[in-house]
C-alpha positions as CSV (number, residue, x, y, z in Angstrom):
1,X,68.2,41.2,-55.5
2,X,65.8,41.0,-52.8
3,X,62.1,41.6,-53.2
4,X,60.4,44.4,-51.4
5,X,59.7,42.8,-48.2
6,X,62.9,41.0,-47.7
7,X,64.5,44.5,-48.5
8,X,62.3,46.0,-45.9
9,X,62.6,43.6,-43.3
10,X,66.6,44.0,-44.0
11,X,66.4,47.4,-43.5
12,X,64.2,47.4,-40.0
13,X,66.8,44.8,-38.6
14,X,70.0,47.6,-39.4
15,X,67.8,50.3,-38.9
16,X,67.1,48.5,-34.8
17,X,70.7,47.3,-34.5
18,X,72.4,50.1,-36.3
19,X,74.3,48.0,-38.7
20,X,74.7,47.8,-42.5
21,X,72.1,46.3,-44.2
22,X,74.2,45.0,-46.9
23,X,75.4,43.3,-44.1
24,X,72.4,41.2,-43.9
25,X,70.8,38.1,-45.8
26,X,68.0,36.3,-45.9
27,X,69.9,33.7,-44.1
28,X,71.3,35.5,-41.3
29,X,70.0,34.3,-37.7
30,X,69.2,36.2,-35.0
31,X,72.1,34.9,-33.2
32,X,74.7,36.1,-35.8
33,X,73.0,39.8,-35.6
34,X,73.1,39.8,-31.6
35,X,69.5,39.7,-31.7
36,X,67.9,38.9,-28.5
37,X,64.6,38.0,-27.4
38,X,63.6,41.5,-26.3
39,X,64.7,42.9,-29.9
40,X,62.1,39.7,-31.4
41,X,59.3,41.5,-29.8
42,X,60.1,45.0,-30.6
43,X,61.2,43.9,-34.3
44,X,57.9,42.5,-34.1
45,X,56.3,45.2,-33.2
46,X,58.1,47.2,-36.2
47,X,57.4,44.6,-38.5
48,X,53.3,44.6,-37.6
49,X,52.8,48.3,-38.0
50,X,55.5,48.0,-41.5
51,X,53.1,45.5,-43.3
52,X,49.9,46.0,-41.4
53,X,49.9,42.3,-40.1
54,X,49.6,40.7,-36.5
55,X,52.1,38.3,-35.6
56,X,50.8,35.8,-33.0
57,X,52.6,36.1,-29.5
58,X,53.2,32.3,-30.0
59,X,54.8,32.0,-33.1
60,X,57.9,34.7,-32.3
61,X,59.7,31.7,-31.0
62,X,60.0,30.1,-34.7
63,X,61.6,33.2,-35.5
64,X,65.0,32.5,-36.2
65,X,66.1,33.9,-39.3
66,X,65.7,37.3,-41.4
67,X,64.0,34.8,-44.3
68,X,61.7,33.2,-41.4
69,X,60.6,36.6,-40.5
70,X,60.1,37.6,-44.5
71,X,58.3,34.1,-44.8
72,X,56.1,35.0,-41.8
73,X,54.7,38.6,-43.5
74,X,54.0,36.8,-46.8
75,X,52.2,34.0,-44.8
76,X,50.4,36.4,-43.2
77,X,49.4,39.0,-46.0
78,X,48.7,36.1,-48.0
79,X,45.9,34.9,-46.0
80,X,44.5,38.8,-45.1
81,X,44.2,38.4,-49.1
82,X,42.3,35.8,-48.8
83,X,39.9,36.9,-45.9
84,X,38.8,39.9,-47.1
């Protein structure tokens, strides 16, 4: 079973693309989910205001997979921990 961001991430992924998030695995890519560099950004977008995070600009082009995306918002709410 997924943990609570994974699950979350899944779900703003089939939420964006209408599709079934059972669908969807930490493993699917981008490519497989017809996910294109304009949905990166808006996902990205979602994905900020979800979690309360700021992705850098830069780093959207090591976004490949679901589980990159899930590893980037604990990367990133990890070290918010840690700075406040």
């Amino acid at each position: 079973m997924p943990d609570d961001i994974t699950q979350r991430v899944i779900d703003l992924i089939a939420k964006s693309k209408n599709i079934s998030p059972d669908t969807i695995t930490p493993a699917s890519t981008f490519e497989e989910l017809t996910i294109d560099s304009l949905d990166i950004v808006n996902l990205s977008f979602e994905v900020e205001e979800t979690f309360g995070i700021t992705i850098a600009d830069d780093s959207l082009n090591s976004l490949r997979t679901v589980g990159d995306v899930v590893s980037r918002v604990h990367q990133l709410q990890s070290a918010q921990k840690v700075s406040t």
